[in-house]
PADOTOR-955907 format. One record per residue (C-alpha): residue number from 1; x, y, z; residue in one letter. Coordinates in nm, 3 decimals, always signed. Each point is the difference from the previous one (the first is absolute). Layout:
N
{r NUM, {X, Y, Z}, a};
...
***
This chain:
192
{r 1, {+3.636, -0.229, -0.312}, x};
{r 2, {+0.182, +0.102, -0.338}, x};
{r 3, {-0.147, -0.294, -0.185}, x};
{r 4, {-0.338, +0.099, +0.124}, x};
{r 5, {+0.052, +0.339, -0.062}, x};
{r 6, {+0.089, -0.117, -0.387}, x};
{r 7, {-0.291, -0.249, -0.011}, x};
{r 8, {-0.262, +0.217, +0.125}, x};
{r 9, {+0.157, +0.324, -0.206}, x};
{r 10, {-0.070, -0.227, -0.374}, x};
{r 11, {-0.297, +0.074, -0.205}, x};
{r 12, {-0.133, +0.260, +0.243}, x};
{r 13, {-0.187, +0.302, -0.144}, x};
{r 14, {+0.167, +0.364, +0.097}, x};
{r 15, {-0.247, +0.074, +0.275}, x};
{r 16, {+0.076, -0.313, +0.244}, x};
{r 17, {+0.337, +0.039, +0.176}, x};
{r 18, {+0.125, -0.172, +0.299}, x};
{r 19, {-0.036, +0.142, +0.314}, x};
{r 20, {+0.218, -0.126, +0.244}, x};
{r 21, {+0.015, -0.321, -0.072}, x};
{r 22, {-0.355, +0.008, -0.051}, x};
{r 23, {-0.219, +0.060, -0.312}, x};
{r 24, {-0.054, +0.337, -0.060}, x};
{r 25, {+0.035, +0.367, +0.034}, x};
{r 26, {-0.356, +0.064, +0.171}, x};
{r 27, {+0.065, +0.391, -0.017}, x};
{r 28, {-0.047, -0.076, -0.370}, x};
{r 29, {-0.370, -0.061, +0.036}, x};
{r 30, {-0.277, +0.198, +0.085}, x};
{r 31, {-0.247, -0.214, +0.150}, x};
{r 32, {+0.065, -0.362, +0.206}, x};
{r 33, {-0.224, -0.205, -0.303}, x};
{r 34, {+0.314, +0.140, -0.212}, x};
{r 35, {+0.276, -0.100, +0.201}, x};
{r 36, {-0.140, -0.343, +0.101}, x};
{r 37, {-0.133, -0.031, -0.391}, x};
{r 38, {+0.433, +0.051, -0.113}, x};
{r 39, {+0.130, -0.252, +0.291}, x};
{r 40, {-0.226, -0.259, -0.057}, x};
{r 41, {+0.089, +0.053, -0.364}, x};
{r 42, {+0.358, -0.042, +0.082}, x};
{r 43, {-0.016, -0.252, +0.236}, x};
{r 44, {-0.196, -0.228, -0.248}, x};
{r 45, {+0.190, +0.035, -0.289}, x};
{r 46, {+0.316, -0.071, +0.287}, x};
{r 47, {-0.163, -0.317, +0.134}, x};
{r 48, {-0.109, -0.087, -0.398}, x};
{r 49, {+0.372, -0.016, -0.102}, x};
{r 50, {+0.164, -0.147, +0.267}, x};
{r 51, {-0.224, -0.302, -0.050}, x};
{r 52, {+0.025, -0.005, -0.336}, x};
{r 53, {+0.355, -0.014, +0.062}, x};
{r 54, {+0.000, -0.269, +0.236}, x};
{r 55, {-0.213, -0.220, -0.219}, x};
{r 56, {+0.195, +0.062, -0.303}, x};
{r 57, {+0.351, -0.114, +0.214}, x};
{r 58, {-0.215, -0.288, +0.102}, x};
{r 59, {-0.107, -0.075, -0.380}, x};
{r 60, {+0.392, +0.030, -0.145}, x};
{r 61, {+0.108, -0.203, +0.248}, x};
{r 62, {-0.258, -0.255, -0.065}, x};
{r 63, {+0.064, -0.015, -0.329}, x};
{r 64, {+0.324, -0.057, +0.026}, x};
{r 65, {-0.032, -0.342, +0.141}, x};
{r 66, {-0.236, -0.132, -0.233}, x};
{r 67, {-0.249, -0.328, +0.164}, x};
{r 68, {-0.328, -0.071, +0.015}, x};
{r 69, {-0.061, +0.142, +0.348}, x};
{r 70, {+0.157, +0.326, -0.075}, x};
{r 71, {-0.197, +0.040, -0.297}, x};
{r 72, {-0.290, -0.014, +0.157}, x};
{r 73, {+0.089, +0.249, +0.288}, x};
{r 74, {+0.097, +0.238, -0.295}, x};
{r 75, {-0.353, -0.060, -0.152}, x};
{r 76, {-0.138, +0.104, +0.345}, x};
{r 77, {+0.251, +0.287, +0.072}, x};
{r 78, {-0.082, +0.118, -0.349}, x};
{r 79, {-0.377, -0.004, +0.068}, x};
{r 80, {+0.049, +0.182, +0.361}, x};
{r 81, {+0.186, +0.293, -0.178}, x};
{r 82, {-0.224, +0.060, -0.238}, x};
{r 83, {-0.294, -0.006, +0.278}, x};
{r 84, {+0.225, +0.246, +0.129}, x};
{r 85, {+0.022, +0.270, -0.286}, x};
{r 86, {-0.440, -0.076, -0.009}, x};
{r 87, {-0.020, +0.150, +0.403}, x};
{r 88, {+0.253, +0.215, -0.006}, x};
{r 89, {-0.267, +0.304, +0.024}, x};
{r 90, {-0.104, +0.009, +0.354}, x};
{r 91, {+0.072, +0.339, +0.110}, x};
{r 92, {-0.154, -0.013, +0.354}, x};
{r 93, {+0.215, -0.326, +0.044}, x};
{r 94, {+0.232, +0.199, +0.229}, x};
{r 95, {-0.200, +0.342, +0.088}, x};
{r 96, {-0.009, -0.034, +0.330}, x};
{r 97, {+0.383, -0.107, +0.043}, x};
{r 98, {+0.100, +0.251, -0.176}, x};
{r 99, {-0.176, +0.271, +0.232}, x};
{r 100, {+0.154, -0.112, +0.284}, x};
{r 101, {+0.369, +0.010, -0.177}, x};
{r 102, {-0.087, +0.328, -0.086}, x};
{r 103, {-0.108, +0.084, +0.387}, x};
{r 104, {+0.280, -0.163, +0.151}, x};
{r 105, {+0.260, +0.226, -0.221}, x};
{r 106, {-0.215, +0.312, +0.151}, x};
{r 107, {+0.061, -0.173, +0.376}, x};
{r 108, {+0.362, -0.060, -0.039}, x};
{r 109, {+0.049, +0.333, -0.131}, x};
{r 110, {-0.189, +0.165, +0.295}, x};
{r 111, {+0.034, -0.260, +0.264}, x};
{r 112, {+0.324, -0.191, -0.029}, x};
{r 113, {+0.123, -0.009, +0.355}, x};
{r 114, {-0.300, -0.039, +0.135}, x};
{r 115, {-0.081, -0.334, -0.228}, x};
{r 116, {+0.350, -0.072, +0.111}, x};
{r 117, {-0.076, +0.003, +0.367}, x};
{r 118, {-0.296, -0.189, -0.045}, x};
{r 119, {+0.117, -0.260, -0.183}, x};
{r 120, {+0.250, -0.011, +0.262}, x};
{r 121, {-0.230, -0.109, +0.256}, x};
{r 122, {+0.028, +0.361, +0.164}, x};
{r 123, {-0.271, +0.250, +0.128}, x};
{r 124, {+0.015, +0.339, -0.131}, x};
{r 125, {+0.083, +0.270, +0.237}, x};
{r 126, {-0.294, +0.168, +0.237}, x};
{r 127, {+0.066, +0.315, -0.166}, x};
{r 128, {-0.022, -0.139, -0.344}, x};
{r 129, {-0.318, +0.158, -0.178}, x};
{r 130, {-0.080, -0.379, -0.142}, x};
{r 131, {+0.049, -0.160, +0.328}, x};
{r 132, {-0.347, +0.002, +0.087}, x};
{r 133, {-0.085, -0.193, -0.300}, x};
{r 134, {+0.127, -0.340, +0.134}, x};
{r 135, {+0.135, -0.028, -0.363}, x};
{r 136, {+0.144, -0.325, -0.172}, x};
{r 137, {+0.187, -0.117, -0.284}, x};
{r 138, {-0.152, -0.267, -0.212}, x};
{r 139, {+0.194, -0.066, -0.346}, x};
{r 140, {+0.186, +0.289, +0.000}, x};
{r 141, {-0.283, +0.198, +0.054}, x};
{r 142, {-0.091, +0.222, +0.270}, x};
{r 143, {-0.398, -0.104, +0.141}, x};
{r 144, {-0.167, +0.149, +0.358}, x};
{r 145, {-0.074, -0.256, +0.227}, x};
{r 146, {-0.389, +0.009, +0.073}, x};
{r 147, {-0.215, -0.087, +0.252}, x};
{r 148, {-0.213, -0.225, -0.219}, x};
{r 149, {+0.084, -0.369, +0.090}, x};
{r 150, {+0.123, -0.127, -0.346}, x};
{r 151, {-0.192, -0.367, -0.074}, x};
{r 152, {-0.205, -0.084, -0.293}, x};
{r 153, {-0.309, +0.154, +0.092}, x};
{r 154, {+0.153, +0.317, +0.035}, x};
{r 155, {+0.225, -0.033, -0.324}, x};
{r 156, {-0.277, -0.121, -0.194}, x};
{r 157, {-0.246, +0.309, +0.210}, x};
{r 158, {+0.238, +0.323, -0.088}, x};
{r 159, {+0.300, -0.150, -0.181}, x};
{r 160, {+0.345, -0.049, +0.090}, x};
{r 161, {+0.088, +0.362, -0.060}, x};
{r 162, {-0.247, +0.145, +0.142}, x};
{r 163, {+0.064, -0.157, +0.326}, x};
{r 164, {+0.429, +0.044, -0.004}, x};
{r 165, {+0.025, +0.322, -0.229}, x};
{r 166, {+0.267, +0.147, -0.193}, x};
{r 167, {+0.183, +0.295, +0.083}, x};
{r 168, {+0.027, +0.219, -0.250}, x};
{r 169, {+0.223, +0.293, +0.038}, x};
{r 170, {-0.114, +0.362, -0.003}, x};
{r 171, {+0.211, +0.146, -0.293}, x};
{r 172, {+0.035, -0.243, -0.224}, x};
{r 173, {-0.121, -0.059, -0.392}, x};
{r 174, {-0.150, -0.294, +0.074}, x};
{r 175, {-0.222, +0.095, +0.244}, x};
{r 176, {-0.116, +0.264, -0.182}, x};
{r 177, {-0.072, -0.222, -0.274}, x};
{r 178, {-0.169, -0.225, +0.230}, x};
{r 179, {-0.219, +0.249, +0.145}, x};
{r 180, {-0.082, +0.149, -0.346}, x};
{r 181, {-0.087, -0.289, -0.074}, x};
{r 182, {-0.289, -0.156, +0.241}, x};
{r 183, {-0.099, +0.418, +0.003}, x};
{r 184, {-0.144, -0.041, -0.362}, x};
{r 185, {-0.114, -0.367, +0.027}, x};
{r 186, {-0.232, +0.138, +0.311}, x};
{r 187, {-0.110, +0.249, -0.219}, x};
{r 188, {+0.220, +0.290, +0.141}, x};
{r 189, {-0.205, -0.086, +0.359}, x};
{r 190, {+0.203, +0.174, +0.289}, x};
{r 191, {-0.026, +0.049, +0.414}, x};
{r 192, {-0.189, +0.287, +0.182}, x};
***
């Protein structure tokens, strides 16, 4: 954890930190875009070194033992890094991902014993005010169970999270952020 901690901590710009464990500080940013925009950035430029760490290791030690056959691995190796360093701009690569680490920080600060108990193979308690959400845990991450039978059609129909949703918890920064978000891409729409 202390080596990642180092390697992700290098090279970073002021406003990324790490958040437990994680990327960032999310309180940091005003809108989701933001937040996603920073962790992406950092995960990236994470992802970028450690490869071109490995390949380097892979390149010294190739060298090393000079022969035909290692020569020409380090010819290819050589030609893979630098196609590396050339894609190394996809920002959306991990957009997605990096939402739901963000949400699942939100549920284990809010719903730790209950993820516990699920993942336990336990029901919650009647009284519970989730229990009637026939909730489960997939990935670390907290999802209702729905009704909707989940096969292709249906995946393919309304999407996988639109059949098992994510719960996101009442008070937290992310779900603001989240909600902030799809308010102004609907053009501030709202219910009646």
């Amino acid at each position: 954890s202390a080596k990642v901690n180092h390697i992700l901590s290098e090279n970073i710009k002021e406003d990324t930190v790490l958040y437990k464990g994680n990327f960032i500080n999310i309180l940091r940013y005003s809108t989701l875009n933001k937040a996603l925009y920073a962790a992406g950035r950092l995960l990236l430029r994470w992802m970028f070194k450690t490869k071109i760490n490995s390949i380097s290791r892979k390149i010294a030690n190739l060298k090393a033992n000079p022969s035909r056959s290692n020569r020409a691995q380090v010819k290819e190796l050589e030609k893979y890094k630098i196609e590396i360093n050339e894609n190394n701009s996809n920002i959306n690569y991990a957009r997605e991902n990096i939402l739901l680490l963000f949400i699942k920080d939100a549920q284990e600060e809010k719903y730790a014993n209950e993820i516990k108990l699920i993942q336990g193979g336990n029901f919650l308690p009647r009284k519970h005010p989730l229990s009637k959400l026939h909730l489960k845990v997939e990935n670390g991450i907290l999802r209702i169970n729905s009704r909707i039978p989940l096969n292709e059609i249906n995946i393919e129909k309304f999407g996988y999270d639109m059949i098992s949703q994510v719960l996101l918890p009442k008070d937290s920064y992310v779900t603001k952020l989240i909600i902030m978000h799809y308010h102004k891409q609907n053009k501030h729409m709202h219910y009646d």
